[in-house]
Each structure stands twice: as structure tokens, then as C-alpha cells.
C-alpha angles and dihedrals in degrees: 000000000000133000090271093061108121095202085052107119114248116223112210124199119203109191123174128197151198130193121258120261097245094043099120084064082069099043118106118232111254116218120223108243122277089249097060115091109161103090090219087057096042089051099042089056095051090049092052085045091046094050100042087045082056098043078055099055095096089065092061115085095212097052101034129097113207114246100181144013122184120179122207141164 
């Protein structure tokens, strides 16, 4: 019995997450790109990349809780 045994038993792991709260403390501060003058523009643009950085936090190992964790096999 060996890893390749097709009658072994899988095991699946469904884990869900959620950023932390103080995730956007970690979050780096996006630029607007080189080719954007006007400052309401410029400042619209950082506030959508920084939310959306922050909405993606629970992707990243390092700044996600774990909500759920459910076992099967």
C-alpha cells in the first residue's frame, strides 16, 4: 500500500476564509499608473486597488482566518 494505490481512501479538505480585520494595516499601497494626472482620478483609482487588494486578502495565506473547515473522505 503505497500513494499510488488506487483503492487507498482520499481525504478532502474544504476550508473557507475571510480576511482579518486589520488587514488593510498589511496591505501595500497601490500607485496610480504613470499616465494618470488629474489628482481625483489618481485618487479614485488607489481607493478601487486598495479595496479590491483588501477583498483578496483571504486568498493570501499570511492575512486570512479560517471560517470553516469541513473533513471528508
Amino acid at each position: 500500500m503505497g500513494l499510488d494505490n488506487a483503492n487507498a481512501r482520499r481525504i478532502v479538505f474544504d476550508i473557507e476564509t475571510a480576511p482579518i480585520d486589520s488587514a488593510a494595516e498589511f496591505v501595500e499601497e497601490p500607485t496610480a499608473p504613470a499616465n494618470y494626472k488629474d489628482p481625483e482620478k489618481i485618487a479614485a483609482y488607489i481607493a478601487e486597488a486598495k479595496a479590491k487588494s483588501i477583498d483578496r486578502c483571504a486568498l493570501d495565506p499570511d492575512l486570512a482566518r479560517i471560517v470553516a473547515l469541513a473533513l471528508g473522505q
